[in-house]
C-alpha positions as CSV (number, residue, x, y, z in Angstrom):
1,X,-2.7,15.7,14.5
2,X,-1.6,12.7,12.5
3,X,-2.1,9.5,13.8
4,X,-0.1,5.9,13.7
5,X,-2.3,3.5,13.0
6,X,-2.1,0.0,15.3
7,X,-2.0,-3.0,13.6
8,X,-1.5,-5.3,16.0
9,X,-4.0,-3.4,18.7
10,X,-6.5,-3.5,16.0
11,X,-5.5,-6.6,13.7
12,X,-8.4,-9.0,15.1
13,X,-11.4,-6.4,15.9
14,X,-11.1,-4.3,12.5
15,X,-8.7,-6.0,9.7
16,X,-9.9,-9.5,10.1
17,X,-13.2,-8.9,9.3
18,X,-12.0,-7.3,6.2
19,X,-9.2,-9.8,5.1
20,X,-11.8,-12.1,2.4
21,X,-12.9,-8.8,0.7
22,X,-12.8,-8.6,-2.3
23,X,-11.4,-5.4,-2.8
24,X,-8.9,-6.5,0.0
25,X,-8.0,-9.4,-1.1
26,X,-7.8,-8.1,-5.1
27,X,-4.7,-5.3,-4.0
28,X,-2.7,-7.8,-1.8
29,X,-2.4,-10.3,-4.8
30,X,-2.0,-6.5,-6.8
31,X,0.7,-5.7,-4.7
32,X,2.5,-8.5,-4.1
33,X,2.4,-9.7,-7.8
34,X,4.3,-6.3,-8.8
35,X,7.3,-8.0,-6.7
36,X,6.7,-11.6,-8.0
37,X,4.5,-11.7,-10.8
38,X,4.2,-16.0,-9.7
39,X,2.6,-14.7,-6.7
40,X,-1.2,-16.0,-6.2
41,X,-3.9,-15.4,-4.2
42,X,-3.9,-17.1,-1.0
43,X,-0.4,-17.1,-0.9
44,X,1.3,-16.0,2.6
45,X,2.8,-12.6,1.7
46,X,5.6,-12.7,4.3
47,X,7.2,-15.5,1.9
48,X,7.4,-12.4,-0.7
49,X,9.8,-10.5,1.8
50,X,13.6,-10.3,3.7
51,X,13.2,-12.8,6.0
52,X,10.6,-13.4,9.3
53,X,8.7,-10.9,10.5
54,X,9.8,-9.7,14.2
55,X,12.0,-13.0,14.0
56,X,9.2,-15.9,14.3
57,X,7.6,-17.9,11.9
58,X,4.1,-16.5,10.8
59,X,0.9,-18.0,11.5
60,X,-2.2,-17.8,9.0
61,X,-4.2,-15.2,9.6
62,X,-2.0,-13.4,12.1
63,X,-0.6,-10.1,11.2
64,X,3.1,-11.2,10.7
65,X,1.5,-13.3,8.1
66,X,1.0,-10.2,5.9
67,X,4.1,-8.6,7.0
68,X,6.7,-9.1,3.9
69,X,9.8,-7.4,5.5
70,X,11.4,-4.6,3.2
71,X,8.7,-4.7,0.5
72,X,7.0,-2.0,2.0
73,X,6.1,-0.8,-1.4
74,X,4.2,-3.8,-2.5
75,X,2.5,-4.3,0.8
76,X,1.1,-0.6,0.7
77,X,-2.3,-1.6,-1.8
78,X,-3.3,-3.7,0.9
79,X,-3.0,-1.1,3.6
80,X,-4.7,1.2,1.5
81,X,-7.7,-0.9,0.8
82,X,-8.2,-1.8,4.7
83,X,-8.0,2.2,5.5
84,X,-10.6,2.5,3.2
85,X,-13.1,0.2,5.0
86,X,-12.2,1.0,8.4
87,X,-12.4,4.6,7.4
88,X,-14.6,5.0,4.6
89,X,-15.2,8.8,5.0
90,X,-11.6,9.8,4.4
91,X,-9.4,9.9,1.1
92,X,-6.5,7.8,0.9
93,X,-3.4,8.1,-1.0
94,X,0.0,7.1,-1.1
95,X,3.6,8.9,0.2
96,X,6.3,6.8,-1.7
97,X,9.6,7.2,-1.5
98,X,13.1,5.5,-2.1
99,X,13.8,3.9,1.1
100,X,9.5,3.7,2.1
101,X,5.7,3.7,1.4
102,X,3.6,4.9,3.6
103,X,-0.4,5.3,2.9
104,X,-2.0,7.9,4.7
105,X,-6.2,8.8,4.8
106,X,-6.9,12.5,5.1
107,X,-10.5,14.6,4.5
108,X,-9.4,17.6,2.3
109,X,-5.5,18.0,2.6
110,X,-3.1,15.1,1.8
111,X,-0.5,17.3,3.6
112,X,-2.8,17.5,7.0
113,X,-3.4,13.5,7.2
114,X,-5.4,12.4,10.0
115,X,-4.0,8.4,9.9
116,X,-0.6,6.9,8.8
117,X,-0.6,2.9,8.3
118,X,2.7,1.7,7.9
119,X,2.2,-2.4,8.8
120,X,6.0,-2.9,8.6
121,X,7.3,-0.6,10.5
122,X,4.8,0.8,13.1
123,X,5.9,-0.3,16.3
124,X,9.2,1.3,15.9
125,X,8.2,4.5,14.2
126,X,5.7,6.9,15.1
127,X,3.7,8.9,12.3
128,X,5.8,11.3,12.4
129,X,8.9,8.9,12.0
130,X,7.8,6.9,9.1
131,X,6.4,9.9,7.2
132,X,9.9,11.2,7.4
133,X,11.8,8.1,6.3
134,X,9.7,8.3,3.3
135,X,10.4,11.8,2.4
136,X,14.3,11.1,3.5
137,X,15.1,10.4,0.0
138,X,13.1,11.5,-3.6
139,X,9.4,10.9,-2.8
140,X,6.1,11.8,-4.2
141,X,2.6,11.8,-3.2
142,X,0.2,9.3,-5.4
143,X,-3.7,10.5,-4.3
144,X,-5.4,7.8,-6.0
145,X,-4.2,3.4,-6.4
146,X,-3.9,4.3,-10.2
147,X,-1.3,6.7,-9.8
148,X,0.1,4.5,-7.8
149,X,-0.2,1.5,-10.0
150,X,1.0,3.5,-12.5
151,X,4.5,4.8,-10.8
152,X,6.1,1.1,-11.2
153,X,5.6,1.7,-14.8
154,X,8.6,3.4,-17.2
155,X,5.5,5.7,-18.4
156,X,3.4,6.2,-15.5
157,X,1.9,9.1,-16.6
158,X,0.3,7.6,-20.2
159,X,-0.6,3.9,-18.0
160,X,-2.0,6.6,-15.3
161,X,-4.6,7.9,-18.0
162,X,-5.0,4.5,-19.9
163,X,-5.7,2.9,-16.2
164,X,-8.4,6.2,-15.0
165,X,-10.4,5.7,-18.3
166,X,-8.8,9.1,-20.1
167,X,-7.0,6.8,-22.9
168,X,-7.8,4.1,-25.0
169,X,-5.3,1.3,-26.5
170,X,-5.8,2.7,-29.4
171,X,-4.7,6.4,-29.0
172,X,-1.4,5.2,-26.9
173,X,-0.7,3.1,-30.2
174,X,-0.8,6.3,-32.5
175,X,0.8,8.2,-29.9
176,X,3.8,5.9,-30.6
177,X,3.0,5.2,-34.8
């Protein structure tokens, strides 16, 4: 059974430790800089989003800090990188949609998930809830962060194999020659 995953229960004993990672650190700028391409690292990524998080200003360091309401899709790299060091032993992918991202970490089956993490929206949505926003509207599954990178692109699928190593420069430019 798929799990919701606790920010807040969980932001000081297992993100914190993780939030100068490099790896961490690297797909929050990533993902933030795909909204605002000024953005740096360092920055406070609530700034990037719709207003206050839960209606108070944001601390450094706290979770609202890293809580950009409504830009759930450029917020979702830096979930994905903190599922992977808190749970190293699963796969972790993306469910993106319309209206929501959602990452989710899973052993074999992307469609049997054992964890959702959802930081915007998970104390008024179960699993089951967010997972079903997502897929309210058109949706896909992206299994890997360059299939996700490469899905804000116009052609996802040719920056998808530039981006995994399949393609060089070189043979996109005679592709379009």
């Amino acid at each position: 059974m798929m799990k919701r995953f606790d920010f807040a229960g969980r932001w000081r004993g297992q993100i914190v430790p993780h939030l100068n990672d490099q790896e961490v650190a690297f797909t929050l700028t990533w993902g933030m800089q795909l909204l605002r391409p000024d953005y740096e690292d360092g920055n406070p990524p609530w700034h990037c989003g719709r207003g206050l998080p839960n209606g108070r200003s944001p601390r450094e360091g706290c979770l609202s800090w890293y809580q950009p309401v409504g830009r759930c899709h450029h917020i979702a790299p830096f979930c994905w990188a903190i599922g992977r060091k808190i749970y190293p032993q699963l796969n972790w992918g993306f469910v993106s949609g319309e209206h929501h991202t959602v990452v989710i970490g899973y052993k074999a089956d992307w469609q049997e998930p054992e964890w959702l993490m959802d930081i915007l929206l998970f104390r008024e949505k179960t699993a089951i809830e967010s997972l079903a926003f997502v897929k309210s509207r058109e949706w896909k599954f992206y299994p890997t962060i360059v299939d996700y990178a490469a899905s804000f692109c116009p052609d996802s699928e040719l920056v998808a194999k530039y981006l995994s190593g399949e393609m060089s420069v070189s043979e996109i430019a005679s592709m379009s020659a």
